[in-house]
N, C-alpha and C positions, 0 to 999 in steps of 0.2 A: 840310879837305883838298880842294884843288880836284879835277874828274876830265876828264876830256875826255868826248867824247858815246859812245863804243864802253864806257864805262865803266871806264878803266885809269886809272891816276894818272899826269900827267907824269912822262916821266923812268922812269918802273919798265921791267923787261924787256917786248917784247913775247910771246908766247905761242910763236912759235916758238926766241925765244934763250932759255927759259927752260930749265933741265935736262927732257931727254928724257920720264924719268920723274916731273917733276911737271905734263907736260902735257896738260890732259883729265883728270886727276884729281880727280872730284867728291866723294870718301869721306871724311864727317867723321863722329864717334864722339865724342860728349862723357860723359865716365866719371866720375860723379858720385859724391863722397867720401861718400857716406850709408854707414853702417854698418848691412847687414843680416845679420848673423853671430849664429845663433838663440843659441848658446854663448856667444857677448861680451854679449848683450843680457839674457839671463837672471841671469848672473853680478852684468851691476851692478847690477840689481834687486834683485839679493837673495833671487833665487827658488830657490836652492841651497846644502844644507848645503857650505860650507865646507871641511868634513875636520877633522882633526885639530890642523893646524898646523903639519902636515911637510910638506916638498915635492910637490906633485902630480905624479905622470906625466903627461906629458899629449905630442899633436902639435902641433906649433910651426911654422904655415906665415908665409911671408912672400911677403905678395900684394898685392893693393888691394881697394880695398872692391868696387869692381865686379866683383870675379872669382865670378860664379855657381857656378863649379864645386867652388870651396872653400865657400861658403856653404852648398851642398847637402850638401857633405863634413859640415860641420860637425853639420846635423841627424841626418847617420846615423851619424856615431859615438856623436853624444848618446845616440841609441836603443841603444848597445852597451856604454853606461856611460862611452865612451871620452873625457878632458877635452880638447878642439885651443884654441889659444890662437892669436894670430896678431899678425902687424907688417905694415901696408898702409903701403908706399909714399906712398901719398895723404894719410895720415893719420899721419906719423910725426914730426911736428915739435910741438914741448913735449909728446910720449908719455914717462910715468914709466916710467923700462925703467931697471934693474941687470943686467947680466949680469957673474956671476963668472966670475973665470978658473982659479982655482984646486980648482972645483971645477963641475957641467957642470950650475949653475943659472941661473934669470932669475927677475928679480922687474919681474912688469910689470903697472903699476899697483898693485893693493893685492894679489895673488897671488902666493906664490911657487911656480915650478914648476920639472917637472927634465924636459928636453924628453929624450925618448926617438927620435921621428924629425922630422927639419925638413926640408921641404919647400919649398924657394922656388922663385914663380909670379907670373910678371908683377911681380914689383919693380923697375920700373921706376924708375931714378934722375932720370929726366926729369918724373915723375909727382912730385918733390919738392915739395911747396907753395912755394916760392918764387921773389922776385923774381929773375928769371932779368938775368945782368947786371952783379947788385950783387956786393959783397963778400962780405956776408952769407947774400947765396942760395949761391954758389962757395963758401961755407966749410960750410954745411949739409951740401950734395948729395956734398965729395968727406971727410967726414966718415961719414958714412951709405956711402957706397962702398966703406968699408976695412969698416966694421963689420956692414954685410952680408954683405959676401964672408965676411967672416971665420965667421961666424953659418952660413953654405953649406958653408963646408969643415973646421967642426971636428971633430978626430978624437974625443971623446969623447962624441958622440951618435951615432946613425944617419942618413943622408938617402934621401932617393927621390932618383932623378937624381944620386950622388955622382958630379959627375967638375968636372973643368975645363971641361966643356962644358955644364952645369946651369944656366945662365943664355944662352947665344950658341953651339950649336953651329954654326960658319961654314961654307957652301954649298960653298965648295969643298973645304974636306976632308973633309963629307959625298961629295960626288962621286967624287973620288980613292979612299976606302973603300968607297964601294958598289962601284966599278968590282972592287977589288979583291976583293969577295967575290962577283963572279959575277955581278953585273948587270948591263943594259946600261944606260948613262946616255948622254943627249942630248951632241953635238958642243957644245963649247964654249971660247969668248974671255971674258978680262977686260978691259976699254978704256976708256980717253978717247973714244977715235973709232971710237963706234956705225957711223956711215957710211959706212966703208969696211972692216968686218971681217965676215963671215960664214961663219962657221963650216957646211961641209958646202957653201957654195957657193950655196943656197938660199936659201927663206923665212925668219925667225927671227924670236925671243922676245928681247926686252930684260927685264930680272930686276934689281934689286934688289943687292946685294952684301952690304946689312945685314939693316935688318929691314922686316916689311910694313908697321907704321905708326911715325910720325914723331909725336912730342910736344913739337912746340915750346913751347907753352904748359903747362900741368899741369891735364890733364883734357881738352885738345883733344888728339884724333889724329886723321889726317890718313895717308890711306895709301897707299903706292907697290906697285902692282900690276902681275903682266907684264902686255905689251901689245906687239904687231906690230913690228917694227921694218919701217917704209916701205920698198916693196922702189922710190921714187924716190928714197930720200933717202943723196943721196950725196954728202953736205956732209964736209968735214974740220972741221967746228964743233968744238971741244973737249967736252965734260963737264965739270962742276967737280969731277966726282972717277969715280972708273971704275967701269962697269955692267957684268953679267953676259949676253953676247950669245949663245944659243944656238941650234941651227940647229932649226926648227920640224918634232915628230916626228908625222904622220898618226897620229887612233886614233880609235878606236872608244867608248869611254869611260875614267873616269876610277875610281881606285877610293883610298879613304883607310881605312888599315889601323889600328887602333891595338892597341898592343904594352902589356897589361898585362902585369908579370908574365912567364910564360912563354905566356900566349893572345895569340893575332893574330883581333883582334876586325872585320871587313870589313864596306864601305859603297862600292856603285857609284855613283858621282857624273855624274851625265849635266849638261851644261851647256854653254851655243854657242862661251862666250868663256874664258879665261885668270880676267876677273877678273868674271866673271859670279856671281862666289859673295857680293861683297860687295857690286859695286852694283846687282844685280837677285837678290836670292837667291830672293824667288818662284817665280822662273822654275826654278829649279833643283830639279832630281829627285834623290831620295837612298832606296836603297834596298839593306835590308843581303842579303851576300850574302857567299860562302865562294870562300877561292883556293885553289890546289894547294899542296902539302906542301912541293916543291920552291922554292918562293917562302914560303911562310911559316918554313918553316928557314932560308932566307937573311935574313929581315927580324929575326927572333931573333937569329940571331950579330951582325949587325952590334948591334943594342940590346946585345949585351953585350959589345961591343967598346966601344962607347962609355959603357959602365955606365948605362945609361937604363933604369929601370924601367915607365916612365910615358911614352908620346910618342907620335906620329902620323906615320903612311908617307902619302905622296904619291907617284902611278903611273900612268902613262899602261899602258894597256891597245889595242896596236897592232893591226891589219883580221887581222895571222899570228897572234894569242895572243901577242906578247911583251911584257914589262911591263915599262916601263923609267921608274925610278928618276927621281925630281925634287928631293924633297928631305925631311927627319925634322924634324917640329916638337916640340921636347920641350917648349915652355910650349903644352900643346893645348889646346885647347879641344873638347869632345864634345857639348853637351847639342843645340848645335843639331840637329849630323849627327842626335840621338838623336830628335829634335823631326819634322824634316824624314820619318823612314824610320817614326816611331812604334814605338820601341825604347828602352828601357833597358840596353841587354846592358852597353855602358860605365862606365854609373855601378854598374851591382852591382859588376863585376868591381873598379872601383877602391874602393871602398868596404870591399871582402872585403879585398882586399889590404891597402890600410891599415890598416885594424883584426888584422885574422892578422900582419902585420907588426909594429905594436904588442905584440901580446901577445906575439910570440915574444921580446922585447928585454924585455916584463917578465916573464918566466919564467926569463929568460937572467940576471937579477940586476941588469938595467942600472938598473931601478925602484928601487934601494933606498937 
């Protein structure tokens, strides 16, 4: 493939006709299918009795193999006798998997278990192994998309995250809801034409509409991060499809809450930029710390308005004390914030919970 001397391919967009938000975007993430899940790896060795030959209880998450925080999951419930079995995205193509319908078992691999809570995280349908394209990858990936969902929403097990929003809760009805219960959230447009919309009249944020990273490929992602909207840029250029434009709110720090449970677990996020978390996260300060009653009672109702057990607030923290509302990531991720502040508070709490959650569904008779 020839290039020209600036290094672009003939004929490709140049960098300013390219979508807004893939311009300047340097963040790649290669998420590699190796299976380190202490539970799956013990199992096929052979390093544990077996059972009986009855069903196992056990938690049933669906994730990929790169999701550390299921991984970690997995060694703490080991230590509480607890069986987690799992479906990676990554790893789901010629996987031996039965699932009955008639009655609320799976046999996956040489195992048969009776999942008690399922938990899906980052099952990513783009994460499919396949030729993206073909017939056969398109009949894979929308195969695996009924039989996940369905695996998310049935009613004869338990889940963490039970709702319609357990995979995709979307920005704006995050928004609309928070506003609703009492927050303030940032002035905001959806559009084609960045250009000419500015909400509040001001400076702004262009945002995303889906999600932060993109997987065109399976195992590359690639991520769309806010970023300035140019207060020259007064082009009517279209978008190839409409971006979140919000009017840019002064503060003072940043704070990301996470809502196990009924605790509101706090981490003040100091950092210069929008997407300074992912591509300089060095730079960035994290250090836990506690909100008021009145915002943490707020961030609770809304978790169970959306039935979210498990997820993460995102909050600007304004120069007057107001905190206002950005947006709930229910696939979260914690170890780093936990890494960065040198704390664990998040992985006990989800671990307890898990497991107390577990045991109350086998005491409840769902085990049997």
């Amino acid at each position: 493939m020839t290039r020209s001397a600036d290094g672009r391919v003939p004929g490709a967009p140049s960098e300013a006709a390219r979508p807004l938000l893939l311009q300047g975007q340097e963040y790649l993430f290669r998420s590699p299918p190796k299976c380190l899940d202490f539970q799956e790896q013990v199992h096929r060795l052979g390093m544990v009795d077996e059972g009986d030959g009855n069903p196992q209880p056990c938690v049933l998450v669906l994730a990929r193999a790169a999701d550390m925080e299921m991984n970690e999951l997995s060694i703490a419930l080991a230590e509480r006798g607890i069986r987690m079995a799992r479906i990676d995205a990554d790893r789901c193509v010629d996987l031996p998997l039965s699932v009955y319908t008639d009655q609320p078992l799976v046999e996956l691999d040489r195992w048969l278990l009776r999942p008690l809570l399922v938990w899906r995280r980052h099952f990513e349908l783009s994460a499919v192994p396949v030729e993206p394209g073909t017939l056969a990858g398109a009949y894979a990936v929308d195969q695996w998309a009924s039989v996940a969902n369905w695996l998310s929403s049935r009613s004869d097990w338990a889940h963490v995250n039970p709702s319609r929003f357990s995979t995709h809760l979307d920005r704006l009805t995050q928004l609309s809801d928070a506003s609703s219960f009492g927050l303030r959230v940032p002035r905001t447009a959806v559009t084609t034409r960045p250009g000419r919309t500015r909400p509040g009249g001001g400076s702004c944020i262009v945002k995303t509409a889906g999600r932060h990273l993109l997987e065109p490929r399976p195992g590359v992602q690639h991520g769309l991060f806010p970023r300035p909207l140019e207060t020259s840029r007064a082009s009517d250029a279209p978008e190839p499809a409409p971006v979140i434009v919000q009017e840019y709110v002064p503060s003072e720090t940043e704070l990301r809450v996470f809502v196990v449970g009924e605790q509101c677990i706090a981490y003040q996020v100091d950092k210069l930029d929008p997407a300074q978390l992912w591509v300089d996260p060095d730079a960035v300060r994290v250090t836990r710390t506690t909100i008021p009653t009145s915002l943490s009672d707020k961030l609770l109702a809304l978790a169970r308005h959306w039935r979210v057990q498990v997820a993460a607030f995102d909050l600007l923290v304004t120069a007057g004390g107001d905190h206002v509302f950005l947006e709930i990531n229910v696939n979260c991720d914690w170890r780093w914030f936990e890494h960065r502040a040198d704390d664990n508070s998040v992985s006990t709490a989800v671990h307890d919970w898990v497991a107390l959650r577990f045991k109350e569904l086998l005491g409840a008779g769902r085990g049997r």
